[in-house]
C-alpha angles and dihedrals in degrees: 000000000000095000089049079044086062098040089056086049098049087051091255118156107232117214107169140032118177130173120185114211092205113057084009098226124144131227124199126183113199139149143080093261106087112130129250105233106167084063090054131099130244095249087046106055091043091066091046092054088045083059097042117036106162091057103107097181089061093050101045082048091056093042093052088043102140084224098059098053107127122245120245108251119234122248103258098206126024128235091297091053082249101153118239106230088192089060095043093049093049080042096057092040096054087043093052095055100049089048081051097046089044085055102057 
């Protein structure tokens, strides 16, 4: 208690008090310094989770990323199982250049 008593002290915002029962340590998250993720870029974001793995703010952030939501996949044949050339062509495009941008 001492240690929130000095932040507040100190004019830190304090985000985060924690005490575990179990091993009875305390965890205390303070500071002006939390990052913004959801004014980050994907890239971005990515290297900070990459960095920080046990950060699961920053993972459930980048999971949730707007740019990241998958596309719904086109039926690739219609009610009679016919395929439908027009939706395996855009398929294997859009295959092709995801396989291209994960190789550079």
């Amino acid at each position: 208690m001492r240690v929130c008593q000095m932040l507040s002290n100190l004019y830190q915002d304090i985000h985060l008090f924690r005490f575990d029962d179990k091993t009875e340590d305390v965890y205390i998250l303070a500071g002006n310094d939390l990052q913004n993720f959801e004014e980050m870029s994907v890239s971005e974001l990515r290297a900070y989770v990459l960095k920080h793995r046990d950060d699961l703010e920053a993972i459930r952030t980048l999971s949730h990323h707007p740019h990241l939501k998958e596309k719904i996949m086109p039926s690739l044949v219609d009610e009679k199982s016919v395929p439908i050339e027009e939706n395996i062509k855009a398929v294997e495009a859009t295959l092709k250049q995801r396989i291209e941008r994960e190789n550079y």
